[in-house]
C-alpha positions as a Markdown table, in Angstrom:
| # | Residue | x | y | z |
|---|---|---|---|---|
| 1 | Unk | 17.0 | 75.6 | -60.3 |
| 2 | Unk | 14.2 | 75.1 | -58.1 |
| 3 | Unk | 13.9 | 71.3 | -59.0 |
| 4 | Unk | 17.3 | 70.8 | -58.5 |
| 5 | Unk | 17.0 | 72.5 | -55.0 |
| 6 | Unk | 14.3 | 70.3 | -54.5 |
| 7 | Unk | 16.3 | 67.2 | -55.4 |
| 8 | Unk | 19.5 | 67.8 | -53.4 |
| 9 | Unk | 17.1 | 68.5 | -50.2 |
| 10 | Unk | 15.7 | 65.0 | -50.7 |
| 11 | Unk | 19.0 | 63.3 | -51.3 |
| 12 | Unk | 20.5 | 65.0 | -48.4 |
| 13 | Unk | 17.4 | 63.9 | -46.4 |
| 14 | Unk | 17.7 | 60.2 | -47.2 |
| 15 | Unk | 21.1 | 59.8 | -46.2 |
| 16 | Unk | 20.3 | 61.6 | -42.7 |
| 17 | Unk | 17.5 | 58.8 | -42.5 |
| 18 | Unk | 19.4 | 55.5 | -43.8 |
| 19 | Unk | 23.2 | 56.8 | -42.0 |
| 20 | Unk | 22.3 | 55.0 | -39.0 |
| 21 | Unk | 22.2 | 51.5 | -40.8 |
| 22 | Unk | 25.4 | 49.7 | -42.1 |
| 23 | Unk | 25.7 | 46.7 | -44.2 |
| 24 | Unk | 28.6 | 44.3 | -43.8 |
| 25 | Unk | 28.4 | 41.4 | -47.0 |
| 26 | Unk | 25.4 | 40.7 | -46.6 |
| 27 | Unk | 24.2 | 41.3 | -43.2 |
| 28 | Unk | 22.8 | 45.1 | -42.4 |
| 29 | Unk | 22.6 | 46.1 | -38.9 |
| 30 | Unk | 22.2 | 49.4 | -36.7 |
| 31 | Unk | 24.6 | 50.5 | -33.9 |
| 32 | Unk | 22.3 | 53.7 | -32.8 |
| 33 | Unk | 21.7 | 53.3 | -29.1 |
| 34 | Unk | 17.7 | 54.0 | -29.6 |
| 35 | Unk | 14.9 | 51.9 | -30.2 |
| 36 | Unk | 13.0 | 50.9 | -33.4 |
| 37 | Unk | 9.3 | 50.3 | -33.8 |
| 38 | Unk | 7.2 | 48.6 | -36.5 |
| 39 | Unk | 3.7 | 49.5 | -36.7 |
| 40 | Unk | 4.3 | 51.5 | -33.7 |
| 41 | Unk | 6.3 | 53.7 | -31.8 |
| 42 | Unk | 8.7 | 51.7 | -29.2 |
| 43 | Unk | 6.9 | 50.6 | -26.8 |
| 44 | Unk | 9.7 | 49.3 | -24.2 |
| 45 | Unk | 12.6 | 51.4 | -23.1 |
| 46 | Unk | 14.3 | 48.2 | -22.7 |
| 47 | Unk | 12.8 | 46.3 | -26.1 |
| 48 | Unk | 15.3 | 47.2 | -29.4 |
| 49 | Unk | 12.5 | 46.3 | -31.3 |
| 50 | Unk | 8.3 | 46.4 | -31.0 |
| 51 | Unk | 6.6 | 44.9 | -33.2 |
| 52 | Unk | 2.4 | 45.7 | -33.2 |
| 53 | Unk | 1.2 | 43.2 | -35.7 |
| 54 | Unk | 2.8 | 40.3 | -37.4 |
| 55 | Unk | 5.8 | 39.2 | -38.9 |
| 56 | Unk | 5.6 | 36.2 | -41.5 |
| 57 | Unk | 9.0 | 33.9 | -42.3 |
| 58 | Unk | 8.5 | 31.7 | -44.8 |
| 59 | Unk | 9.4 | 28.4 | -44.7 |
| 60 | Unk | 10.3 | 25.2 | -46.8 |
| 61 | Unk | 6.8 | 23.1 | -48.4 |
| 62 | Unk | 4.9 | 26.7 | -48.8 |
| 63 | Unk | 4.5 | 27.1 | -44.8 |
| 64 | Unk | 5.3 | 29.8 | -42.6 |
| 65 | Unk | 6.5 | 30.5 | -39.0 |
| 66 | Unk | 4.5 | 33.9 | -37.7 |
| 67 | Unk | 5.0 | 36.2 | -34.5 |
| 68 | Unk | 2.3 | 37.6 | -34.0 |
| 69 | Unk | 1.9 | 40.3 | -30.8 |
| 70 | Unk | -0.9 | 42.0 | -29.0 |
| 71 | Unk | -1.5 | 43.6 | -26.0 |
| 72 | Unk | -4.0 | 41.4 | -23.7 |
| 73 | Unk | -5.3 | 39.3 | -26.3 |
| 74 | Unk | -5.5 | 36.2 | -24.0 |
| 75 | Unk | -6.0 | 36.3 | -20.3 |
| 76 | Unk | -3.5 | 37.7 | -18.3 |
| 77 | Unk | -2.2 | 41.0 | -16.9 |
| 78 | Unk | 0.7 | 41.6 | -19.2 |
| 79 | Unk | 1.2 | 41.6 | -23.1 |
| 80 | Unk | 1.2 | 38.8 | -25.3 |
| 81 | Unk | 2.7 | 37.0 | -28.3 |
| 82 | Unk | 1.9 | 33.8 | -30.2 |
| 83 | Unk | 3.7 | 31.7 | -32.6 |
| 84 | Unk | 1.6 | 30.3 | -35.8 |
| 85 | Unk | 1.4 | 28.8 | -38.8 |
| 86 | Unk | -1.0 | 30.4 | -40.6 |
| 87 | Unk | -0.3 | 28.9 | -44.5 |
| 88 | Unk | -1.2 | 25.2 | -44.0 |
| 89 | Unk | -4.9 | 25.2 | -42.9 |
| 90 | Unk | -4.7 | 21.6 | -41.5 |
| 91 | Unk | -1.8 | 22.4 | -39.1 |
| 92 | Unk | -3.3 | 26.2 | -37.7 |
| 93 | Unk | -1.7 | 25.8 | -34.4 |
| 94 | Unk | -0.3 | 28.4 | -32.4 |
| 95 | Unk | 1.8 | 28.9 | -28.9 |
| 96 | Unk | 0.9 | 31.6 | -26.9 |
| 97 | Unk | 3.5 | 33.2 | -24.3 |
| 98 | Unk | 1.6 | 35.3 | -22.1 |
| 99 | Unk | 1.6 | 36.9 | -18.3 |
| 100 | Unk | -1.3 | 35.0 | -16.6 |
| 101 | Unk | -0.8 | 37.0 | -13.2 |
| 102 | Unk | 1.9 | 39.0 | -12.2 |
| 103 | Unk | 5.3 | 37.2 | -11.7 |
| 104 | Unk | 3.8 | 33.9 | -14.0 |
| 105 | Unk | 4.7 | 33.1 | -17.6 |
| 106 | Unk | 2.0 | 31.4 | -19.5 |
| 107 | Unk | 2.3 | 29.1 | -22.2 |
| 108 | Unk | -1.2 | 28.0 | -23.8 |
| 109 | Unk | -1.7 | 25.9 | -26.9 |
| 110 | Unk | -4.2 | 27.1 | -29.4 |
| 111 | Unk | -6.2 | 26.7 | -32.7 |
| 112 | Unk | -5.1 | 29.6 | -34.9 |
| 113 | Unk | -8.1 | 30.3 | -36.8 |
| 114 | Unk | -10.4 | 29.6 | -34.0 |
| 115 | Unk | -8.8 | 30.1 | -30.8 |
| 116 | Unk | -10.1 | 27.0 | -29.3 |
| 117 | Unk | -7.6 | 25.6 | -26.4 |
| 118 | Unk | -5.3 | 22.3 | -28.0 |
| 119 | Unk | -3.1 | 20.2 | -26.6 |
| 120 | Unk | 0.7 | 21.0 | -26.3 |
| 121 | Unk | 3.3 | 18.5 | -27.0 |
| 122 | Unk | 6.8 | 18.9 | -25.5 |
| 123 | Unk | 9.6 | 17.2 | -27.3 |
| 124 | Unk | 7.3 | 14.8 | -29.4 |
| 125 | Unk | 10.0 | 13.3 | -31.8 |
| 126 | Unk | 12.6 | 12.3 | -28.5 |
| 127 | Unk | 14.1 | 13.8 | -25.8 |
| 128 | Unk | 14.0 | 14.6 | -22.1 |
| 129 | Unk | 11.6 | 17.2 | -20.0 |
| 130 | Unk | 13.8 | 19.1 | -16.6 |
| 131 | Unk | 11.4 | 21.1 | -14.8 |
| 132 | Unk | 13.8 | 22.5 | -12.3 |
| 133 | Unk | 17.0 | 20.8 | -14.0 |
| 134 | Unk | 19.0 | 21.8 | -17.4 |
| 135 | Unk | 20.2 | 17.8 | -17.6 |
| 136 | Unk | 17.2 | 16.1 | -17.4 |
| 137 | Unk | 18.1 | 11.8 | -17.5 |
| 138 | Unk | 14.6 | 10.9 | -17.6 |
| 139 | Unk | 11.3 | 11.5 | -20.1 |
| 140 | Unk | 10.5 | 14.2 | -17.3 |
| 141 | Unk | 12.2 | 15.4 | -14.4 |
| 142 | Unk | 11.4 | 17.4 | -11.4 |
| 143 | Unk | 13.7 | 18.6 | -9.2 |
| 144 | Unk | 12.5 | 20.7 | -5.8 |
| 145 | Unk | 14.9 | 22.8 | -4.7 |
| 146 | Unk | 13.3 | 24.1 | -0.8 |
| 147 | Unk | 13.5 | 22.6 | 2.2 |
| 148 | Unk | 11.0 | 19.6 | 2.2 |
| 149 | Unk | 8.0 | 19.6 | 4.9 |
| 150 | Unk | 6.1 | 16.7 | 5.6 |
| 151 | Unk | 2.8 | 18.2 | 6.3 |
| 152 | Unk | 2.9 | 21.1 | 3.7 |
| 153 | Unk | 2.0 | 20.1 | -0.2 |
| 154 | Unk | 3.9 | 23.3 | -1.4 |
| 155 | Unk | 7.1 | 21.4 | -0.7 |
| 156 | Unk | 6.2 | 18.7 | -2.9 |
| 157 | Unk | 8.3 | 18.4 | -6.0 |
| 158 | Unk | 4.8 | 17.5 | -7.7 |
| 159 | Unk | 1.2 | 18.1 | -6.5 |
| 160 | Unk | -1.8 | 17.4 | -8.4 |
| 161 | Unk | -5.1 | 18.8 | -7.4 |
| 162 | Unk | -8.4 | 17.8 | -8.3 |
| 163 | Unk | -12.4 | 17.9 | -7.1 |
| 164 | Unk | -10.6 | 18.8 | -3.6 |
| 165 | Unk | -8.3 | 16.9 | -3.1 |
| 166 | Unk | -4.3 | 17.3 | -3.4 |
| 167 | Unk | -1.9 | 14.7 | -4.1 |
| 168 | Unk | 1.5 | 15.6 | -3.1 |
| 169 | Unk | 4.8 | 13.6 | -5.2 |
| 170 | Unk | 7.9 | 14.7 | -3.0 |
| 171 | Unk | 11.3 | 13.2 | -1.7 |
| 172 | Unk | 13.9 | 14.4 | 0.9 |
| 173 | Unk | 17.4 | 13.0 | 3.0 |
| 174 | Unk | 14.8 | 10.1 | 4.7 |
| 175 | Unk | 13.3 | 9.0 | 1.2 |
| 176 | Unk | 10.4 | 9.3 | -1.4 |
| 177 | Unk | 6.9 | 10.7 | -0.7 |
| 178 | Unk | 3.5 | 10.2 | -1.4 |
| 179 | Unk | 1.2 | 11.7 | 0.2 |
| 180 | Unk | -2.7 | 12.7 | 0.2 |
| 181 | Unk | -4.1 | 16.1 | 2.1 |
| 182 | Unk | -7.6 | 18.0 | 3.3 |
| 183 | Unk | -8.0 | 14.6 | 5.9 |
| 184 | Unk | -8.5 | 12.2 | 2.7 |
| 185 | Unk | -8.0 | 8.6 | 1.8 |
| 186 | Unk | -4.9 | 7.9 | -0.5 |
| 187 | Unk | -6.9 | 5.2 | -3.4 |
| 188 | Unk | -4.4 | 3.1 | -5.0 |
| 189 | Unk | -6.3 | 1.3 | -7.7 |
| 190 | Unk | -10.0 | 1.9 | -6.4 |
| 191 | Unk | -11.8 | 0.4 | -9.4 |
| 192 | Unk | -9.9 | -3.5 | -8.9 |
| 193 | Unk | -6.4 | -4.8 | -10.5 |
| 194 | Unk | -3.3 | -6.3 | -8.6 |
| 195 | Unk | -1.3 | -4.3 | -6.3 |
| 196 | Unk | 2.0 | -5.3 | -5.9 |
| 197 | Unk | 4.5 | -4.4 | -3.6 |
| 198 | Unk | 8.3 | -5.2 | -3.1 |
| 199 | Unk | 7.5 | -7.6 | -6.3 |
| 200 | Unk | 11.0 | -9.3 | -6.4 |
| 201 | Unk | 12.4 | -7.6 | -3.7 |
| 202 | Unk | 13.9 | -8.8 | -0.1 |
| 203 | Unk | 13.1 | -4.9 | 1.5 |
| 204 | Unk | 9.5 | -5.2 | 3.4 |
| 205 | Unk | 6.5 | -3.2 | 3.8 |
| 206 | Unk | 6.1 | -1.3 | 7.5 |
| 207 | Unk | 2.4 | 0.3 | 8.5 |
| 208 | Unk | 2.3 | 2.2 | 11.0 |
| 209 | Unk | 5.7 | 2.6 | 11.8 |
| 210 | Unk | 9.3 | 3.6 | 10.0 |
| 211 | Unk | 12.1 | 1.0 | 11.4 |
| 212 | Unk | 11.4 | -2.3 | 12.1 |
| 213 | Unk | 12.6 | -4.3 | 15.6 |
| 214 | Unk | 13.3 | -7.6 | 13.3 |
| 215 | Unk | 13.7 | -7.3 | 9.1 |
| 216 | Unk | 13.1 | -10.9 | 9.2 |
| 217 | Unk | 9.5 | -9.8 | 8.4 |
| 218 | Unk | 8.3 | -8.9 | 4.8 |
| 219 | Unk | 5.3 | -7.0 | 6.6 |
| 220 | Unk | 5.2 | -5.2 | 9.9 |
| 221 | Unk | 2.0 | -3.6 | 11.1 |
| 222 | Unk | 3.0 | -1.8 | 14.5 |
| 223 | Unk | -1.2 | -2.0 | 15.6 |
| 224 | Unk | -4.4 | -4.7 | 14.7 |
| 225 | Unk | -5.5 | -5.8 | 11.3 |
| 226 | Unk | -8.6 | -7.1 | 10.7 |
| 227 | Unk | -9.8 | -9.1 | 8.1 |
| 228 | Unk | -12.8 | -11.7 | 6.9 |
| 229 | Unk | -10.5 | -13.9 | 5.6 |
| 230 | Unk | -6.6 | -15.0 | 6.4 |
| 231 | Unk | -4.8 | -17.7 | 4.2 |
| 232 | Unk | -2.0 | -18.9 | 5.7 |
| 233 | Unk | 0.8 | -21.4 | 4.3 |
| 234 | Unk | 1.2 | -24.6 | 6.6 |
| 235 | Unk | 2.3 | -28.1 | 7.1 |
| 236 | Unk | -0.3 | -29.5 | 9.1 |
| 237 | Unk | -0.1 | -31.7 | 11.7 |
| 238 | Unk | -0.8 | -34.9 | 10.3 |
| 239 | Unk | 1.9 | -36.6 | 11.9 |
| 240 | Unk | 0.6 | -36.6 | 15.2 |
| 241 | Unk | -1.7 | -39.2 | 14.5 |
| 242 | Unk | 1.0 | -42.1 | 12.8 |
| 243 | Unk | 1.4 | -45.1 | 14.5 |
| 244 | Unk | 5.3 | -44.3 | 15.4 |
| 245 | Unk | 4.3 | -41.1 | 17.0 |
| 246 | Unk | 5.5 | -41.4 | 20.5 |
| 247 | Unk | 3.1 | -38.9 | 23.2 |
| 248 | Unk | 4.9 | -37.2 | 25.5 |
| 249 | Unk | 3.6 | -39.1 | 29.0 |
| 250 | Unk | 1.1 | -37.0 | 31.1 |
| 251 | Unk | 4.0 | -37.2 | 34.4 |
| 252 | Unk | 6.3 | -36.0 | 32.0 |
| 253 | Unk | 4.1 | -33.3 | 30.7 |
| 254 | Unk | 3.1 | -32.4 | 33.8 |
| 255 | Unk | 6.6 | -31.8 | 35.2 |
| 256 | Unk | 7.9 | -29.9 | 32.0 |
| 257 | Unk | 4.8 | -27.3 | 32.3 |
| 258 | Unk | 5.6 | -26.9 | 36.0 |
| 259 | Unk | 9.1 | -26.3 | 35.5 |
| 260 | Unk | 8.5 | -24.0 | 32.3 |
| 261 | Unk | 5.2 | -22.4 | 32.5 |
| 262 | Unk | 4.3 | -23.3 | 28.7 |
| 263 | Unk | 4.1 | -26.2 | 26.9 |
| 264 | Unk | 6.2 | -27.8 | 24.8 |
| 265 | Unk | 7.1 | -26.9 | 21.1 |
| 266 | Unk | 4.9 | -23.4 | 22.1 |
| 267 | Unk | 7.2 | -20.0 | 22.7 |
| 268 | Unk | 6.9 | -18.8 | 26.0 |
| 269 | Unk | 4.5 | -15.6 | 26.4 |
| 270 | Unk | 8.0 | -13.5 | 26.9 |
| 271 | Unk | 9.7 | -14.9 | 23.5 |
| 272 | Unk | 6.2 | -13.5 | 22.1 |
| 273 | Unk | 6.5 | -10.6 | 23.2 |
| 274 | Unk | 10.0 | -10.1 | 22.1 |
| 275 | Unk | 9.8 | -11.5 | 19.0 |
| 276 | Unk | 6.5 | -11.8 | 17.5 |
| 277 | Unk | 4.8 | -15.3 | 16.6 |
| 278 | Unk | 5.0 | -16.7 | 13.4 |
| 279 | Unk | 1.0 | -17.2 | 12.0 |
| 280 | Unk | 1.9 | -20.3 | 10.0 |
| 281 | Unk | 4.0 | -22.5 | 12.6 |
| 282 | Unk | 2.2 | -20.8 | 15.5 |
| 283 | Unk | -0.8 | -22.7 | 14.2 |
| 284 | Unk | 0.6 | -26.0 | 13.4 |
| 285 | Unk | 1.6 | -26.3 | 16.5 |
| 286 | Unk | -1.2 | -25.5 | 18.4 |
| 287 | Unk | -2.9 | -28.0 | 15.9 |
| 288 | Unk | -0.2 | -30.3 | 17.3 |
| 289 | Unk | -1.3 | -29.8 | 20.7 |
| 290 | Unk | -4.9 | -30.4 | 20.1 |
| 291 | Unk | -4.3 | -33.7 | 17.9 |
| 292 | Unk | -2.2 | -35.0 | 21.0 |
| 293 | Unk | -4.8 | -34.0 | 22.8 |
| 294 | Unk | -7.4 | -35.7 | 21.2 |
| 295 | Unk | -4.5 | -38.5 | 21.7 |
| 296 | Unk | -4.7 | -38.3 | 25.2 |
| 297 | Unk | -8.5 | -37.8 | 25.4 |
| 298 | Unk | -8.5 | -41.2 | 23.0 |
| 299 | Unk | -6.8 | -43.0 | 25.6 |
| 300 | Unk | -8.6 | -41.8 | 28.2 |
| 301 | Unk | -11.7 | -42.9 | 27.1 |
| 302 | Unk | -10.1 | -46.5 | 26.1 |
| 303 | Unk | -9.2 | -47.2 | 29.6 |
| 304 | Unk | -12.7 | -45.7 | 31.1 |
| 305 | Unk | -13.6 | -47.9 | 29.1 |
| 306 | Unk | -11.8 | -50.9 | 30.1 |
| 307 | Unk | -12.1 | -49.9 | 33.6 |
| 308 | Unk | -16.3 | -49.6 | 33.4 |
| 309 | Unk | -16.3 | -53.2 | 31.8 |
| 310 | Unk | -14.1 | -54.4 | 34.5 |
| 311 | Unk | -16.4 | -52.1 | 37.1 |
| 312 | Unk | -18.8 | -53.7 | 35.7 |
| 313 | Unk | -17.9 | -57.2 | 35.7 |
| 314 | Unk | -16.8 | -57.1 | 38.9 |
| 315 | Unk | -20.4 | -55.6 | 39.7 |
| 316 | Unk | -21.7 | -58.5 | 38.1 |
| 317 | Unk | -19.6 | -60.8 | 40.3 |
| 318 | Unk | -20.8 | -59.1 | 43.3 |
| 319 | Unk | -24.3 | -59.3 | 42.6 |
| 320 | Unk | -23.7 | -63.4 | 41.8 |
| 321 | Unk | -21.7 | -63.7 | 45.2 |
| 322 | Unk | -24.2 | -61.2 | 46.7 |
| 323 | Unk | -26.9 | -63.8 | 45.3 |
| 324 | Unk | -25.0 | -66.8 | 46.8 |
| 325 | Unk | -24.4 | -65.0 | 50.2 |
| 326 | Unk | -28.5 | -64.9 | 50.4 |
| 327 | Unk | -28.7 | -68.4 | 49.6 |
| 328 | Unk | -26.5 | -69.2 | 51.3 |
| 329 | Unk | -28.1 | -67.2 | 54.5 |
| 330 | Unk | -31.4 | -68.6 | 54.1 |
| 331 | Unk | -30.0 | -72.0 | 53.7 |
| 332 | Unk | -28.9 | -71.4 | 57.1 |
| 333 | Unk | -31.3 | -70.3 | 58.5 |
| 334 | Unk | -33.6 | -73.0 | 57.5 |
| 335 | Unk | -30.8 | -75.6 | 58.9 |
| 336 | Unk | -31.0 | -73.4 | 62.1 |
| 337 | Unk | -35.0 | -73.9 | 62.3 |
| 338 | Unk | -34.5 | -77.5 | 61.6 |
| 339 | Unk | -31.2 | -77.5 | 64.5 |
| 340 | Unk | -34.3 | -75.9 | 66.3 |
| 341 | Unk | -36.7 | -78.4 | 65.7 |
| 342 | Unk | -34.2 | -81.3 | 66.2 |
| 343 | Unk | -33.3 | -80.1 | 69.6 |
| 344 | Unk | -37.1 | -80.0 | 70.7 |
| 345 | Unk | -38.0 | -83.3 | 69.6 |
| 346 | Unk | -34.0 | -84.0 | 71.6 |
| 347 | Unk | -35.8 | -82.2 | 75.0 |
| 348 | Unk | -39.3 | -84.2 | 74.6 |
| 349 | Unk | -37.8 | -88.1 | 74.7 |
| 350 | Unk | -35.8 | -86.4 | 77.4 |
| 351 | Unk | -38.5 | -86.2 | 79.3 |
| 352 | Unk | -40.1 | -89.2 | 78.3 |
| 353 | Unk | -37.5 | -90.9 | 79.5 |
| 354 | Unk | -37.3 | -89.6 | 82.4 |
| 355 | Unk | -41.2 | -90.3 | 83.0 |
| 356 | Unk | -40.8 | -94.0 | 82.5 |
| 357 | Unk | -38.2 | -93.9 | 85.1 |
């Protein structure tokens, strides 16, 4: 009697315990409106179920999936669970989701059996990354959804910081940004290789500036560059110096820089400031101007030339006339002494004469 007391207390019992569960085919589930705890009591009034160990599921090729949780176990402020495999030795990696500081949701990749730090792959076999975005179209995506500031690197859809300094990735209504901060040099390829810019592209470069007075120009600098070296493309100004190059006549010349205040084939100093010069045909045609200079300075020196010969022949001349003239003088002059002499001898049988009488 006592036994079967004993026995109708127990049944009784485990039907109180188990009435709470149903099963349905062959799913079992449990309506109560309370909270169930494994290894421990519930340990979130708003977690169903707390788990304070692990939980193995095995898996196809002898492997399993675990979810494993404990408070603290990695640093942080909150509680803690990780995903591992702990069956296959050679693949003892585990993912653990954790509350770094307050409001933050860690994820950290780690060797299982050690708990060394690994490196976490997202999407290995294919697919897209959306930080920011549920449709991401590219291998990563990173949409900023706050109002974009210039001068503030928080803005920034990406910054990356490192040894000090912060390298802000951003883009708003104007266009894309990149952009270096604490008062430091933005490197692009410090250690050598090609830098190209606008590769096959008609858009230009501005420095220094954001809209450009005339697109014609691939590069505009609004202030000075300086340089040890500039290549520029150019014709020459070869031509100058064949035989059917006509010279603009020094009267001609003269009149056309009077009348325009520049010379000819060189923009005027206000077309320059409007409009820029051009490098390349700026200096072929100043090379111009000094090869018809060296033109006029030729010719020049040719008819100096002729004209000391002729000085000098006519010099020549003068000397050989001055010459003569002397002769000439002193011939003269000794016909005058002789005149002289003539004329005395003239006076002496005058008087001769005269004494005879």
């Amino acid at each position: 009697m006592k036994k079967a007391a004993l026995s109708l207390f127990f049944l009784l019992s485990t039907h109180l315990l188990f009435a709470q569960w149903t099963t349905s085919g062959n799913n079992i589930y449990n309506s109560n409106t309370g909270y169930v705890g494994i290894g421990s009591t519930p340990g979130f009034t708003l977690s169903k179920l707390t788990v304070w160990d692990s939980v193995n599921l095995p898996a196809s090729g002898g492997q399993s999936i675990g979810v494993l949780t404990v408070a603290n176990k990695y640093a942080g402020i909150g509680s803690n669970m990780a995903l591992f495999e702990n069956v296959n030795p050679a693949a003892n990696s585990q993912a653990a989701f954790y509350t770094p500081v307050q409001n933050v949701f860690g994820i950290q990749a780690q060797v299982y059996s050690t708990g060394v730090a690994g490196n976490l792959a997202l999407n290995p076999l294919g697919g897209n990354v959306g930080i920011g975005i549920t449709n991401a179209a590219n291998k990563l995506e990173v949409v900023q959804t706050n109002t974009f500031t210039a001068t503030n690197p928080t803005t920034y859809a990406i910054t990356v910081a490192q040894d000090g300094a912060d390298l802000g990735i951003g883009s708003y209504a104007s266009g894309s940004v990149l952009q270096s901060f604490n008062s430091l040099p933005l490197f692009i390829n410090p250690i050598g290789n090609n830098v190209i810019i606008n590769g096959s592209s008609s858009n230009n470069v501005l420095i220094g500036e954001t809209t450009q007075v005339n697109s014609a120009y691939r590069l505009d600098v609004n202030g000075g560059i300086r340089a040890t070296g500039v290549t520029v493309n150019t014709t020459g100004a070869d031509f100058v110096f064949d035989s059917a190059y006509q010279l603009t006549p020094l009267t001609g010349l003269g009149k056309y820089v009077k009348q325009y205040h520049h010379l000819p084939g060189i923009a005027s100093a206000s077309q320059m400031q409007r409009e820029g010069m051009d490098l390349g045909e700026t200096t072929t045609s100043l090379l111009q101007k000094v090869e018809e200079l060296t033109l006029y300075s030729l010719a020049a020196d040719q008819k100096v030339s002729e004209q000391q010969a002729t000085l000098t022949q006519q010099q020549a001349t003068l000397v050989q006339q001055k010459t003569t003239l002397i002769q000439q003088q002193t011939l003269l002059e000794q016909l005058q002494e002789q005149l002289k002499l003539q004329q005395q001898e003239i006076e002496q049988l005058k008087q001769q004469v005269q004494g005879h009488r």
